[in-house]
C-alpha positions in Angstrom: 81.3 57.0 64.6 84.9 56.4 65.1 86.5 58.3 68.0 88.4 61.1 65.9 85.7 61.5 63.0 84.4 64.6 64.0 87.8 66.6 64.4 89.1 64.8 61.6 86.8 65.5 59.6 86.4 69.5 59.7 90.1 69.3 59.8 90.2 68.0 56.4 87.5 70.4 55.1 89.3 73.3 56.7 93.0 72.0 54.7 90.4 71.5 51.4 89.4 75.3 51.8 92.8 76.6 52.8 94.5 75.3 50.1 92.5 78.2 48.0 93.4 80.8 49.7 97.1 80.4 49.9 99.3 83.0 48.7 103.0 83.3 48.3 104.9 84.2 51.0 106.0 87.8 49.9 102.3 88.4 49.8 102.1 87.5 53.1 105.0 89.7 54.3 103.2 92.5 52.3 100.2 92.2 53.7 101.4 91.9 57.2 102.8 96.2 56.6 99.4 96.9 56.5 98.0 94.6 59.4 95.5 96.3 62.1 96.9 97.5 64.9 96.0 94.6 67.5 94.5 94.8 71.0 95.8 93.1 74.5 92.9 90.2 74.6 95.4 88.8 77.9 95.0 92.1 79.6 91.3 91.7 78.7 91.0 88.5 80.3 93.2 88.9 83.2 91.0 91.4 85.0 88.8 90.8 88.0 85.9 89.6 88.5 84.8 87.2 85.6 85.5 87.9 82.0 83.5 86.5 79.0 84.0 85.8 75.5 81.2 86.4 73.5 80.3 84.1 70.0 79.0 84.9 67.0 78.3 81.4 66.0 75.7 80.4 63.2 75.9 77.0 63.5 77.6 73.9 64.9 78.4 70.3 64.2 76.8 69.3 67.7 73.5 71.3 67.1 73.1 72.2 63.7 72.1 75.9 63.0 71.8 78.2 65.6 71.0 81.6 64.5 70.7 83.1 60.8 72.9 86.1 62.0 72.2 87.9 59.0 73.7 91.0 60.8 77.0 89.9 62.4 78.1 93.1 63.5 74.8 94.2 64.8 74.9 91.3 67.5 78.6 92.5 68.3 78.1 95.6 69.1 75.1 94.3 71.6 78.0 91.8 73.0 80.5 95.1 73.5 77.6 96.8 74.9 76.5 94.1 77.5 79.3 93.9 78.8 81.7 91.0 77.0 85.2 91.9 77.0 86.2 89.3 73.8 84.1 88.9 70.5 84.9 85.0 69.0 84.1 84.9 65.7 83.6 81.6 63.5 85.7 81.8 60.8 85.3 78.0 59.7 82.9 77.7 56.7 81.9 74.1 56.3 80.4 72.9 60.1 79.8 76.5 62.0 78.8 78.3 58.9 81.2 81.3 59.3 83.5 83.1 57.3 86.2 85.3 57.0 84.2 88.8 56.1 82.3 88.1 59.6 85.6 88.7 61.5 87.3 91.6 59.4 83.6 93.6 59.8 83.3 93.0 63.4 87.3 93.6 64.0 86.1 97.3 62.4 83.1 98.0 64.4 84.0 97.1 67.9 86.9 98.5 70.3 87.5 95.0 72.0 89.7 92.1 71.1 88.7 89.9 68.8 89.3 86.1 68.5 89.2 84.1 65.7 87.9 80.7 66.3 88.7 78.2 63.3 90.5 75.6 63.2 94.4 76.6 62.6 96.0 73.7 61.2 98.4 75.4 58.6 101.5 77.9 59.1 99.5 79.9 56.2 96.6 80.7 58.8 98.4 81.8 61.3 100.0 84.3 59.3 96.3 85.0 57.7 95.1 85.5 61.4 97.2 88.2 62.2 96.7 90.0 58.6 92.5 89.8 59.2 93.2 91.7 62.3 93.0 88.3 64.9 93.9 90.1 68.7 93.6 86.3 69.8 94.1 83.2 68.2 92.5 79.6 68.9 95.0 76.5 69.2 93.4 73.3 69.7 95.7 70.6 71.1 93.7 67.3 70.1 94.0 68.6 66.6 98.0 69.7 66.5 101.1 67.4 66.8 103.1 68.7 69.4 105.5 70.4 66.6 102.6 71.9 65.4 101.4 73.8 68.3 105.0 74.3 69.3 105.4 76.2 66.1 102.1 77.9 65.0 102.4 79.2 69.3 105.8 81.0 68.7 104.7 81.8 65.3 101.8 83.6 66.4 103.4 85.4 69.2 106.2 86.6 66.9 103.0 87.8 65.0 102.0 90.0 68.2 98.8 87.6 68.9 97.8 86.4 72.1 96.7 82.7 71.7 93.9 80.6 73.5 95.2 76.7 73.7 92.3 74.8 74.0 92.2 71.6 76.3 90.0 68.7 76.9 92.0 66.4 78.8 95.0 66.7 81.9 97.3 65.2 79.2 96.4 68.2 76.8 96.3 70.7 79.7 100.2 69.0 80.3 101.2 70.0 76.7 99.9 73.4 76.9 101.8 74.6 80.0 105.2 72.7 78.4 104.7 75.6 75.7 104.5 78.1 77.9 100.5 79.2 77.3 99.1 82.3 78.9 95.6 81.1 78.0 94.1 78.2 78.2 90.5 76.7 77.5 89.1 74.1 78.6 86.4 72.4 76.8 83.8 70.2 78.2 82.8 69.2 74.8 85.2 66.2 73.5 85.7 67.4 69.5 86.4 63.8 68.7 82.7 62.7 69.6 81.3 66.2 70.4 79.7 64.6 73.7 80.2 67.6 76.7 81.0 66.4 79.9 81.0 69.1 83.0 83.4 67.1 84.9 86.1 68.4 82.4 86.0 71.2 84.6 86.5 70.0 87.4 89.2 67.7 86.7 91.3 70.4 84.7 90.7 73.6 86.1 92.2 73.6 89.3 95.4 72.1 88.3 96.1 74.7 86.0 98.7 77.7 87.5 97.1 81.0 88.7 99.6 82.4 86.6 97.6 81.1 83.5 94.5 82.7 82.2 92.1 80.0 82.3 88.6 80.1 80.4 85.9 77.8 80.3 84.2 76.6 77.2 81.2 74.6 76.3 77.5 74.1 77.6 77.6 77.0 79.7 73.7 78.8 79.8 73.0 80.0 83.3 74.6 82.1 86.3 75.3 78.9 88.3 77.5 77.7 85.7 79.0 80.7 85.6 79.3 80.7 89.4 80.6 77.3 89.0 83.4 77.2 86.5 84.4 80.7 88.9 85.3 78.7 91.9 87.2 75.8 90.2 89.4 78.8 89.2 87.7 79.9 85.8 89.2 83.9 84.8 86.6 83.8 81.5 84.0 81.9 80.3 83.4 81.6 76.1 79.7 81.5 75.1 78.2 81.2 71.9 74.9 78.9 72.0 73.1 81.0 74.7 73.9 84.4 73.4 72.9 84.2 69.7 69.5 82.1 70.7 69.3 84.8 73.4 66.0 87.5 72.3 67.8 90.3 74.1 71.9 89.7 74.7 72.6 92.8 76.5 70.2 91.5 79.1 71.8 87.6 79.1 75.1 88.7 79.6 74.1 90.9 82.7 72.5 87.9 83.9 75.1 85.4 83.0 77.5 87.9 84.9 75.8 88.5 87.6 76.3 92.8 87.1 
């Protein structure tokens, strides 16, 4: 497997599928009039102590499926009630087995921000975030020229949305503060090979500013990670593996909070 099949790849797929959904741009300006109201994720994520992020994630190109999750907003509303302060929803159909309804009937049946995880690689679904009712937006950096996520960031906060930049290298963590990001993930998994490496975390997290929200994603299943990713300077934590396997997620998330 060549270094950038994976991400390239679903990248491609995602532009295949996007292309059929794209509507003219008066549409769009239409639509937006009637737009949900959104929620502060930042605010969400910038309270003390730990915050988390909470998946609902049916399968993955790393693992294959997951959970059925043949009741979406059931598992969200257990997510709200555990305690989560974010709901990500998978929004990418091909690899992670998600879709679009997922997010606009969880948006509707919790009160927390909601963040929709795909894979943004057109102006078109930036603009289709904010319509579905997106409070936060993913950004990955390995898959964006630097135009790109230069533009689709000040798009999206023209939009009203808060946006997660995700990183998996110092280099990427360098282009996200030169845009100015308020939040910033920081993946252990490398999307170009999908192998996860811990020491991502180490080696990114406390170089980022305190005056960045800074959230750690990937292969986190127990309090010591948790504990872990806290003291290199981790605000949030984004799990999705754990909680959908997870019998009773009410009860994980206590656990993996530690309340």
């Amino acid at each position: 497997m060549s270094d950038s099949n994976v991400l390239d790849s679903i990248i491609e797929g995602v532009l295949e599928d996007v292309q059929k959904r794209i509507v003219p741009m008066a549409q769009i300006r239409e639509q937006l009039q009637s737009a949900p109201k959104l929620r502060n994720a930042y605010a969400a994520l910038s309270k003390e102590p730990m915050r988390l992020i909470a998946e609902v994630k049916r399968s993955s190109p790393s693992k294959g499926e997951l959970a059925v999750i043949a009741h979406p907003v059931a598992l969200a509303e257990n997510y709200q009630e555990g305690g989560a302060d974010v709901i990500s929803v998978l929004t990418e159909e091909r690899r992670f087995k998600g879709n679009i309804s997922d997010l606009i009937s969880v948006r509707a049946a919790v009160d927390i921000p909601v963040l929709r995880k795909d894979f943004i690689v057109t102006e078109f679904q930036v603009y289709e975030s904010r319509i579905l009712g997106a409070d936060l937006m993913l950004l990955i950096v390995a898959g964006l020229s630097k135009s790109q996520l230069t533009d689709f960031y000040q798009l999206a906060t023209e939009l009203g949305m808060d946006v997660l930049v995700e990183v998996h290298n110092l280099k990427e963590a360098e282009t996200a503060l030169d845009i100015k990001s308020k939040i910033i993930g920081v993946n252990s998994r490398n999307l170009k090979t999908l192998e996860v490496d811990d020491k991502n975390f180490e080696l990114i997290l406390p170089q980022l500013p305190d005056t960045v929200v800074k959230v750690a994603e990937s292969g986190i299943s127990q309090r010591s990670q948790v504990a872990f990713v806290q003291s290199l300077g981790a605000n949030a934590v984004l799990i999705g593996e754990t909680l959908v396997k997870a019998g009773n997620p009410v009860h994980t998330i206590k656990d993996l909070l530690n309340r």
